[in-house]
C-alpha positions in Angstrom: -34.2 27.9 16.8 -32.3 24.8 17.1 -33.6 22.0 19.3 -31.5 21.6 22.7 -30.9 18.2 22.0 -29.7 18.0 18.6 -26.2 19.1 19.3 -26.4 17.0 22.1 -26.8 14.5 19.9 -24.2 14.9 17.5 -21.6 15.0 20.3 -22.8 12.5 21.7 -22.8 10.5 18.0 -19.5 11.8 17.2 -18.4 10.0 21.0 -19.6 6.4 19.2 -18.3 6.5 16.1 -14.6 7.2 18.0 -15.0 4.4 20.3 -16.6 2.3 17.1 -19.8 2.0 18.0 -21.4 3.2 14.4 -24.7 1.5 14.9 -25.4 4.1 18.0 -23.9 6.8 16.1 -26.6 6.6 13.4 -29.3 6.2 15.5 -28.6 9.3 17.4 -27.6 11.4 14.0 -31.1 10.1 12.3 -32.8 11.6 15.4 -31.2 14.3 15.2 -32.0 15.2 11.9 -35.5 14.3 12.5 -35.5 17.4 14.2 -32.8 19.5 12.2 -32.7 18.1 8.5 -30.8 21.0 7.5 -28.1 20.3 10.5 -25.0 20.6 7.9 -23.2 18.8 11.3 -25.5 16.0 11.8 -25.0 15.3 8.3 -21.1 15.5 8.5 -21.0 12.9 10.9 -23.2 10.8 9.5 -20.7 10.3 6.8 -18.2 9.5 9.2 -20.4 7.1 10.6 -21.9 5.4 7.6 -20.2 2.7 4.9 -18.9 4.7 1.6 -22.3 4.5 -0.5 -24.2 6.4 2.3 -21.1 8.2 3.4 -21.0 9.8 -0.2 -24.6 10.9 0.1 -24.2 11.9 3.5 -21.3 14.3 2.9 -23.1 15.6 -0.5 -26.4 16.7 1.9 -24.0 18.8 3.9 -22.4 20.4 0.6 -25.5 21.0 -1.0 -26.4 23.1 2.4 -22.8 24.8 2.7 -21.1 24.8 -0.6 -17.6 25.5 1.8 -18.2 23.0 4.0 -14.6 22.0 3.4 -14.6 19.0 6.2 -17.0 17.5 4.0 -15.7 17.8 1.0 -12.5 16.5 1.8 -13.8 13.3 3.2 -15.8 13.3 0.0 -12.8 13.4 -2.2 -11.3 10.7 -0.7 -13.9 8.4 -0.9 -14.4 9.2 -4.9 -10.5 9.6 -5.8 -10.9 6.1 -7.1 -13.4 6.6 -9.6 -14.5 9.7 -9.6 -12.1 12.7 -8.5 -13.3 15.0 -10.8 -16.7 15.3 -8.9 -14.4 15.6 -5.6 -12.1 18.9 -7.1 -14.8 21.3 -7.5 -16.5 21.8 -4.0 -12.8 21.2 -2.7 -11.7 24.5 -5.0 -14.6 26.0 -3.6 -13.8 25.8 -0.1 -9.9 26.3 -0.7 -11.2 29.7 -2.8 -12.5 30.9 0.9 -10.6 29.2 3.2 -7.3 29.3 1.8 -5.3 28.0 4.8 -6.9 25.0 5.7 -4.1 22.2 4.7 -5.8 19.3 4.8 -7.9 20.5 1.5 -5.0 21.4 -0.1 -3.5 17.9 0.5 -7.0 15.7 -0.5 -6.7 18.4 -3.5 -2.7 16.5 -4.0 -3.9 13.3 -3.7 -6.9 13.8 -6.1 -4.4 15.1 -8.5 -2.1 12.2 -8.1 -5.5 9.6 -9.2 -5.6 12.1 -12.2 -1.8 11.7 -13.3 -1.1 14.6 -12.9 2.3 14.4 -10.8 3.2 18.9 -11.2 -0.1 19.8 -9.6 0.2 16.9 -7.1 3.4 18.0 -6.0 2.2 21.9 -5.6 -0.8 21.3 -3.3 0.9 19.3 -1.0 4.0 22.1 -0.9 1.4 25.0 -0.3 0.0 22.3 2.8 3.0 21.4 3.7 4.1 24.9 4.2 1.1 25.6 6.2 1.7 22.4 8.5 5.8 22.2 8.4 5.1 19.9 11.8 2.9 17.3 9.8 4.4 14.2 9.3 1.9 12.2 7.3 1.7 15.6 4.8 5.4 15.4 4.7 5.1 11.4 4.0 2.4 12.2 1.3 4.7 14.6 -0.6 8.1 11.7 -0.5 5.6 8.9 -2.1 4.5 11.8 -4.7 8.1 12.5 -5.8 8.8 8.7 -6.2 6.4 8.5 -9.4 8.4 11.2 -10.9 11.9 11.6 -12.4 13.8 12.0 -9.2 17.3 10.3 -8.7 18.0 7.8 -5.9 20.8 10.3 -4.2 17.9 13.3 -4.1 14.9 10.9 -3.1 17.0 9.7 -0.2 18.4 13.1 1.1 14.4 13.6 1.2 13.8 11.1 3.0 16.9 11.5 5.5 15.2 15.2 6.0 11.9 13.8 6.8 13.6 11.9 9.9 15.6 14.4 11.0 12.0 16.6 11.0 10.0 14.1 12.3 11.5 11.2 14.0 14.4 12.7 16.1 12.9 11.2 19.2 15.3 9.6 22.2 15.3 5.4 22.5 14.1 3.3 25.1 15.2 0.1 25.1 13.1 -2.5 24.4 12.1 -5.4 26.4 15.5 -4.0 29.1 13.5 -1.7 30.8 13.3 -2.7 34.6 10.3 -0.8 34.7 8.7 -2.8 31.9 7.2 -5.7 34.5 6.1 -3.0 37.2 3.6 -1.5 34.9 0.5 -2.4 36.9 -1.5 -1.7 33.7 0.1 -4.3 31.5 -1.3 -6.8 33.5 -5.1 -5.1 33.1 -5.2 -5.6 29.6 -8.5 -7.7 29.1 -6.9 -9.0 25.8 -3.7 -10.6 27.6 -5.9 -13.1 29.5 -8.8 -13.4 27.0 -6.7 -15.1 24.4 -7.3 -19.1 24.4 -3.8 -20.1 22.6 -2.1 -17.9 25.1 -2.7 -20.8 27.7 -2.7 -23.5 25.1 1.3 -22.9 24.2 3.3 -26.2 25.6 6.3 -24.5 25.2 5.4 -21.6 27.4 5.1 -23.6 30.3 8.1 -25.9 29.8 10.7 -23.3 29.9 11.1 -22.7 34.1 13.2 -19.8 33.5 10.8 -17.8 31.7 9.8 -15.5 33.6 13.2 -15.2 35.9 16.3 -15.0 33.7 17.3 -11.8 32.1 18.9 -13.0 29.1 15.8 -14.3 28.4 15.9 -11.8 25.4 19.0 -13.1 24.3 18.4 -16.7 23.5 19.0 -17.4 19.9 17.0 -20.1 18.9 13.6 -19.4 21.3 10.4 -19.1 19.1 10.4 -15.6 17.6 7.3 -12.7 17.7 7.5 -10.8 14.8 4.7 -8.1 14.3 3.5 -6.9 11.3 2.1 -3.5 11.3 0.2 -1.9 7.9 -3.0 0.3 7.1 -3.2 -1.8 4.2 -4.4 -5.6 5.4 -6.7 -5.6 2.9 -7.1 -5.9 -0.6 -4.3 -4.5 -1.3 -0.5 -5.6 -2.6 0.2 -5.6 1.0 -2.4 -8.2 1.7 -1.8 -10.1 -0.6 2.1 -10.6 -0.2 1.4 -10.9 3.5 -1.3 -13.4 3.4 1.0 -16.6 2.3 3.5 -15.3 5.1 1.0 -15.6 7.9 -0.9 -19.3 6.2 2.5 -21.1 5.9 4.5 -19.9 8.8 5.9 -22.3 10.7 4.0 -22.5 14.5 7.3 -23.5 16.1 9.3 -20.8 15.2 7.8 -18.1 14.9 4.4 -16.1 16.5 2.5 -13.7 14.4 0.4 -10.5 15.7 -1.0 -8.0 13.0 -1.4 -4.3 14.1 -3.9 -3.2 11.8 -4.6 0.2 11.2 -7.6 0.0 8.7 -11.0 0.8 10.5 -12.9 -0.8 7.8 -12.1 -4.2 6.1 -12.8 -6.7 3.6 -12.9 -10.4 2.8 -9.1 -10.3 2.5 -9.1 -8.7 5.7 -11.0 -11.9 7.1 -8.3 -14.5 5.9 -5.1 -12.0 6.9 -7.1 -11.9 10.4 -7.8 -15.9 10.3 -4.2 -16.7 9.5 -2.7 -14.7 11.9 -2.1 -15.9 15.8 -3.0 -12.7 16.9 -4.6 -9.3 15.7 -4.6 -5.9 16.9 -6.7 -3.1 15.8 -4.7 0.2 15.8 -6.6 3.3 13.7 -7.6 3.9 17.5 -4.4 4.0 19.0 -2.3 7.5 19.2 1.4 6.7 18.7 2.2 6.6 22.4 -0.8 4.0 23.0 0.2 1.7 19.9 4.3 1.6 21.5 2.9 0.4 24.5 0.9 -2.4 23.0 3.8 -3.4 21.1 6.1 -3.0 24.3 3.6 -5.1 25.9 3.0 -7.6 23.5 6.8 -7.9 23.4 7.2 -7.9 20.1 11.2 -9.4 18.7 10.7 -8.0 15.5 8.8 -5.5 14.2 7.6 -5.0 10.3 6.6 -2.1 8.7 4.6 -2.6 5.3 3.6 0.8 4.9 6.7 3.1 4.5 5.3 6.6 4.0 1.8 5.6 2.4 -1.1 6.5 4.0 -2.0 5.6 7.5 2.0 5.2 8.3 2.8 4.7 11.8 6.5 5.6 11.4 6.6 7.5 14.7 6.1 4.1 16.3 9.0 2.8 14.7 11.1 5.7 15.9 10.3 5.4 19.5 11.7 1.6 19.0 9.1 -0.2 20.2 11.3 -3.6 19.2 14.3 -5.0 19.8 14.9 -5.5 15.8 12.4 -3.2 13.4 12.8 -3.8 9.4 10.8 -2.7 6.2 9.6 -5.2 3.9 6.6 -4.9 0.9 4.8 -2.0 1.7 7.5 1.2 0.3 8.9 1.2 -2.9 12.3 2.8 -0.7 14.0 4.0 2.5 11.9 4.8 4.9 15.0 7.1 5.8 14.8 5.8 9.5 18.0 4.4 10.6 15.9 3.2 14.1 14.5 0.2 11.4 17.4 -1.5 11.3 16.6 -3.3 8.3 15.1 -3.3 4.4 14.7 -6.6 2.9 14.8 -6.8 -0.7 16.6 -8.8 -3.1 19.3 -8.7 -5.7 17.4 -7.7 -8.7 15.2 -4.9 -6.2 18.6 -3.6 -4.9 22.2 -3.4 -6.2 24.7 -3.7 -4.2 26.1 -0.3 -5.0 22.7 1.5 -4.5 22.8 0.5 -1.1 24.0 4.1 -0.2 20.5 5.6 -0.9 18.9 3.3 2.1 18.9 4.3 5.5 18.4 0.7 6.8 20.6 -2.5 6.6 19.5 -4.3 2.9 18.9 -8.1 3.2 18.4 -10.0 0.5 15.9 -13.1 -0.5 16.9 -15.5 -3.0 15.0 -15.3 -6.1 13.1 -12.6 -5.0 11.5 -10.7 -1.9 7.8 -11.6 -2.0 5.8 -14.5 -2.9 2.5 -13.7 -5.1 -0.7 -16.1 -4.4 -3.4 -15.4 -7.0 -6.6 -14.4 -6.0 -8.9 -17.4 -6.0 -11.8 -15.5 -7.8 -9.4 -14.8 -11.3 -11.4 -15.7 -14.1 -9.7 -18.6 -16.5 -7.2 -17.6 -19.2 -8.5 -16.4 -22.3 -7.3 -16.6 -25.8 -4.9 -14.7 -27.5 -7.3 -10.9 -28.7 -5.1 -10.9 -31.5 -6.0 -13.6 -33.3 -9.4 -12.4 -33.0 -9.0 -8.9 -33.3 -6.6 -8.9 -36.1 -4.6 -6.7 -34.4 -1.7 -6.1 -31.7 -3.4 -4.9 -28.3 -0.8 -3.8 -26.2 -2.0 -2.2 -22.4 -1.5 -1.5 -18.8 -3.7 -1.7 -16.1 -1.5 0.2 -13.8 -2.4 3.2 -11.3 -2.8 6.4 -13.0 -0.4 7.9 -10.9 2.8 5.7 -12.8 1.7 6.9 -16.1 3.9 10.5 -17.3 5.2 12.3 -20.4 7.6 9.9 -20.8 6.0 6.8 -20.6 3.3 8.1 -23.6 6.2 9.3 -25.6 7.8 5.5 -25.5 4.5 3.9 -26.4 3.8 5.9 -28.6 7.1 5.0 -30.6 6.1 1.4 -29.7 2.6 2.2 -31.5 4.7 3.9 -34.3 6.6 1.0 -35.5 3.4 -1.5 -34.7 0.8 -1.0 -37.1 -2.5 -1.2 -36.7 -2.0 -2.0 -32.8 -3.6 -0.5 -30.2 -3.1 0.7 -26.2 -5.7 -0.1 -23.4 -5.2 1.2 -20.0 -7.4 0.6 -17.1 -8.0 2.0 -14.3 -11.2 2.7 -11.5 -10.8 6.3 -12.3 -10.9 5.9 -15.8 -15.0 5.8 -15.0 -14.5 9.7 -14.5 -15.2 11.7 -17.8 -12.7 14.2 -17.8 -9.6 12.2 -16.2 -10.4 10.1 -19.8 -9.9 13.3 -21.5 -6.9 14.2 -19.5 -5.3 10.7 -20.0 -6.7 11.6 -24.0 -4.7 14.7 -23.9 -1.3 13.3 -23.0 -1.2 10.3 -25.1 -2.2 13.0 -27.7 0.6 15.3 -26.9 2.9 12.2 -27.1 1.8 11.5 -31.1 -0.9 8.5 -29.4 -4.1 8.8 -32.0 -7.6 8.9 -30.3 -8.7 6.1 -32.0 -5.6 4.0 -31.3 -6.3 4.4 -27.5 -9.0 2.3 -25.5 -9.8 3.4 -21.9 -11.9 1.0 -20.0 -12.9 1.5 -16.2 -13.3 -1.6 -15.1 -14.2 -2.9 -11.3 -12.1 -4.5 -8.5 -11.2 -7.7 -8.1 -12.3 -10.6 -11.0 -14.2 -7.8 -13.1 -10.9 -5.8 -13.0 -8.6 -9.4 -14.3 -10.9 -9.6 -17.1 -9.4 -6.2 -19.0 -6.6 -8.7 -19.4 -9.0 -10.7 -21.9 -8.3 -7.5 -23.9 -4.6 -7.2 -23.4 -1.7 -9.2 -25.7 1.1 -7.7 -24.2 1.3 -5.7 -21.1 3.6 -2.6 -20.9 5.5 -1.5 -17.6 5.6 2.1 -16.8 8.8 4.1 -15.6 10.0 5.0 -13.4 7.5 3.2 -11.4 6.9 0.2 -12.2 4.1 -2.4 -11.6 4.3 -5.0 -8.5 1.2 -6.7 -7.4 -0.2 -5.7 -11.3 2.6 -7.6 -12.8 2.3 -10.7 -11.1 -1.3 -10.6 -12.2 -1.1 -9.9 -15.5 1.1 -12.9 -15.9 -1.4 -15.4 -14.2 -3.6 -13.5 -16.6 -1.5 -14.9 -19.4 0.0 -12.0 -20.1 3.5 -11.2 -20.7 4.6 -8.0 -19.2 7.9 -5.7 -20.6 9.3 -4.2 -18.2 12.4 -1.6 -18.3 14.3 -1.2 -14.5 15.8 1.9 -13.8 17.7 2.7 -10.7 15.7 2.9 -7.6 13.5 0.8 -6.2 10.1 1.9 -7.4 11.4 0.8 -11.0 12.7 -2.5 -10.5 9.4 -4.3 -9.0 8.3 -5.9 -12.1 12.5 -6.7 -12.7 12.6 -8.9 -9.9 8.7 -10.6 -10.4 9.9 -11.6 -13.9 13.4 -13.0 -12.9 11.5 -15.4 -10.4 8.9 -16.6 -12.8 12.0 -17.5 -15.3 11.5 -14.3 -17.5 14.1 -12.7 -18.0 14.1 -11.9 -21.6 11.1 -9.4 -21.1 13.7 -7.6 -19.1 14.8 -4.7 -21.6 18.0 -2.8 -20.6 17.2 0.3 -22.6 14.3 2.0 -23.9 15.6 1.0 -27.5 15.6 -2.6 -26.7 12.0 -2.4 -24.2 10.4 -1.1 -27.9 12.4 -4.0 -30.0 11.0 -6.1 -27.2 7.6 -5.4 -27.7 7.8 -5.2 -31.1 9.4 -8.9 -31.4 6.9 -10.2 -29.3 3.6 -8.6 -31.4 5.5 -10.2 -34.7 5.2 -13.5 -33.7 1.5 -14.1 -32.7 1.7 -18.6 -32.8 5.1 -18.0 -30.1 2.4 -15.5 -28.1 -0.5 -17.6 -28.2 1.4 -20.3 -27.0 3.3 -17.9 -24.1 -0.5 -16.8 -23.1 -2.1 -21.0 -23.1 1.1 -22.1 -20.8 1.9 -19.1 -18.3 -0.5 -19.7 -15.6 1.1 -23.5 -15.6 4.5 -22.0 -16.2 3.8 -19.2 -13.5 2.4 -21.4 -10.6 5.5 -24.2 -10.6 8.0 -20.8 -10.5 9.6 -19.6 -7.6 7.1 -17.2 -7.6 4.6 -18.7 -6.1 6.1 -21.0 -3.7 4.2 -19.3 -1.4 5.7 -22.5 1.4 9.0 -22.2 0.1 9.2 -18.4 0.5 7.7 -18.2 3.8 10.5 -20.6 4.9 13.7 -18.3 3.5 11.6 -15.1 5.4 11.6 -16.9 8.9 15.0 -18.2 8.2 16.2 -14.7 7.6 13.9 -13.3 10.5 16.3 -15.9 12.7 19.7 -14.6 11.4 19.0 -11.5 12.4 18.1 -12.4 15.9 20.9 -14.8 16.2 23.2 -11.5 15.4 21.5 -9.5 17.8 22.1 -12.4 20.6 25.5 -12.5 19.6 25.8 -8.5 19.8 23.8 -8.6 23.2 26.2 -11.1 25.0 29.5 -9.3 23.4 
């Protein structure tokens, strides 16, 4: 018989870890399984509770208790989809095979599926959970960022997306910062956080301006410092961290005020500088979507940023309930969001032509050379020389996610390895580490006429261990139609020339529009013929590549590219057009 107080306990634990305080869920959890060490509960929450080396053991207790214990295996799967999925699948499979209904299996089953490349049996686990949970939106979300690996066109892709607004963000506006309500909300003013911040008081500006508080077109002056919020699951090290960071270091104080909603419950060193640069910071994973509009509302908030699109942890039913006067995408979605309630996309010319603009939901605005600035992580190992002339062979490679890689994309390189001999193709990737997604990757560059022994896998780490593959690599190839972003600005600081073929949407024209701001353009190939002749040209003329590799960090960091300053200055400048325009529209 169960001791009394061990599910005690575990309520009580599960209360801590939701209001974050882990340390006090542990100690309660351990005490409870002190008493009951086969409490498949206690060890559940534990997982929730721990960091992801104990969570993994944690979650494997319960699963070695109750092979079904589905709850537990799908937090398990998520933790290993990055190097190991395969070990994930199995217990998942299990608990799917008697409890066939249970959708958020079937979508960790998607998602493992998708770290696998294997886009068909992504894209039928999360239609069997979306047909389960019609009303989900973040299931729904998970299925539109599957179909944008594959072969879909822009006019399908965005009557998807239009659908998945019409499902899940038909909700009435409020106006924001106009409602006469908005200052007699007597708990706006009991936010502890309002008076606790020391800059709040510290602003020479706030005080200076008499009418502040009193005149009602205070919301409609033009030129007043700006409060643009940035809101993302993904402030961490992640593209979206580091395209935001040099936004938030270089802004200008005078024009504009940052606040970051972050949505990630755990973080990392990059977390630590986003958090340091910002002028304020708000933690989110917390806050339902009816809390988090409020604390926008309240924060008051001119322009709000989404940087997540429909990845995970989305909080696209804030948007929708306009929590902003002026809401725009920027970095985070390789697409429409398919809400017209954000107003705005901003891109540039090479992400976005002018006659694809149909396929977007929002207004397009356009940076000049390009729509993000890339600031190399300060732990990249140095420039290495040129493998070839060691190896005595071409390597050619890609260290993109698994999930960009298709039928297509082997049958292309595998021309390219055709008329190339003697070369070879590396690709890394974390879940490379996972036995059989190496013989799955195997098995399609097999299919696509790729030998076994012209094909080195590697694993490789995060971070510095990860840039160091690139000490392998002669020339980096681009998948299609999803092509590389934050992996093509670093295989260039890596010395490493990247071919790149842009196709029609969005997704496929990142590494397009990195290229034309680091001045080039003539890895840009217009066809699949001329990405191969590309290659091929380049792996002919080692001297021309060794030199390339020795000057492309210079080259890189004097490029538009990483005028991190510069960039941050045509952002703000656009962030004030775009309120000017609204003052204009509100005094009309």
């Amino acid at each position: 018989m169960t001791d009394p107080l061990v599910p005690a306990w575990i309520n009580r634990a599960a209360e801590a870890t939701g209001r974050g305080d882990r340390l006090e869920a542990k100690r309660l959890l351990k005490a409870a399984l002190a008493l009951a060490p086969s409490e498949i509960a206690a060890w559940f929450n534990l997982g929730v509770a721990c960091p992801p080396p104990l969570a993994i053991a944690s979650y494997r207790r319960a699963l070695a208790l109750d092979p079904v214990a589905l709850d537990a295996a799908t937090n398990l799967s998520q933790l290993l989809s990055a190097e190991a999925p395969s070990q994930a699948q199995a217990p998942l499979k299990r608990g799917i095979a008697a409890f066939p209904m249970l959708a958020p299996a079937l979508n960790a089953l998607a998602l493992l599926d998708r770290s696998r490349a294997d886009h068909d049996g992504a894209l039928r686990w999360f239609a069997r959970a979306e047909a389960l949970l019609p009303g989900n939106a973040m299931l729904a979300s998970n299925r539109l960022l599957q179909l944008a690996y594959g072969p879909v066109s822009p006019a399908a892709l965005f009557r998807c997306h239009r659908d998945w607004a019409r499902r899940h963000a038909a909700m009435p506006l409020r106006p924001a910062h106009t409602d006469p309500d908005r200052w007699r909300d007597p708990d706006r003013w009991r936010d502890p956080d309002r008076w606790r911040d020391p800059d709040r008081w510290r602003d020479p500006d706030r005080w200076r301006d008499p009418d502040r508080w009193r005149d009602p077109d205070r919301w409609r002056d033009p030129e007043r410092r700006l409060r643009i919020g940035y809101v993302s699951a993904d402030l961490v090290r992640h593209p979206v961290g580091f395209f935001l960071l040099p936004v938030l270091v270089h802004r200008d104080p005078k024009q504009v005020e940052t606040v970051c909603y972050s949505g990630r419950a755990e973080g990392d060193a990059m977390t630590q500088r986003l958090r340091a640069a910002a002028d304020r910071w708000v933690e989110t994973a917390r806050l339902d979507d009816a809390a988090l509009e409020a604390r926008i509302r309240a924060d008051a908030i001119d322009i709000l940023v989404d940087l997540s699109g429909h990845t995970g942890g989305h909080r696209l039913a804030v948007f929708a309930r306009k929590p902003a006067p002026l809401q725009a995408s920027w970095a985070g979605y390789p697409g429409t969001t398919g809400l017209d309630r954000i107003d705005y996309l901003i891109a540039d010319r090479h992400q976005i032509k002018p006659e694809d603009e149909r396929w977007y939901a929002e207004r397009i605005l356009r940076l000049d050379p390009g729509y993000v600035a890339y600031v190399p992580p300060e732990d990249a190992p140095a420039v290495s020389n040129l493998p070839a002339l060691k190896q005595g062979h071409v390597t050619f490679g890609s260290l993109n996610n698994l999930a960009k890689l298709n039928a297509a994309v082997f049958a292309l390189w595998a021309e390219l390895l055709r008329n190339a001999p003697g070369s070879r193709l590396l690709l890394g990737w974390m879940s490379l580490a996972d036995v059989r997604v190496r013989a799955r990757i195997r098995t399609l560059a097999e299919a696509a006429g790729i030998a076994s022994d012209r094909l080195v896998l590697r694993s490789g780490g995060a971070g510095a261990d990860f840039l160091k593959l690139y000490g392998e690599i002669d020339i980096a190839l681009d998948p299609f139609p999803y092509s590389g972003g934050l992996t093509t600005c670093e295989a260039l600081w890596m010395g490493v020339p990247v071919v790149t073929w842009p196709g029609e949407r969005f997704a496929s024209r990142h590494s397009a529009s990195h290229l034309f701001q680091a001045g080039l353009e003539g890895w840009i190939a217009p066809s699949a013929e001329a990405y191969v002749a590309r290659a091929l040209d380049a792996a002919a003329d080692l001297p021309a590549l060794a030199h390339l590799r020795a000057s492309l960090r210079a080259h890189l960091a004097a490029s538009p590219l990483l005028d991190a300053e510069g960039f941050t200055r045509k952002l703000e400048a656009l962030y004030r057009r775009i309120w000017r325009e609204r003052c204009r529209g509100a005094r009309a």
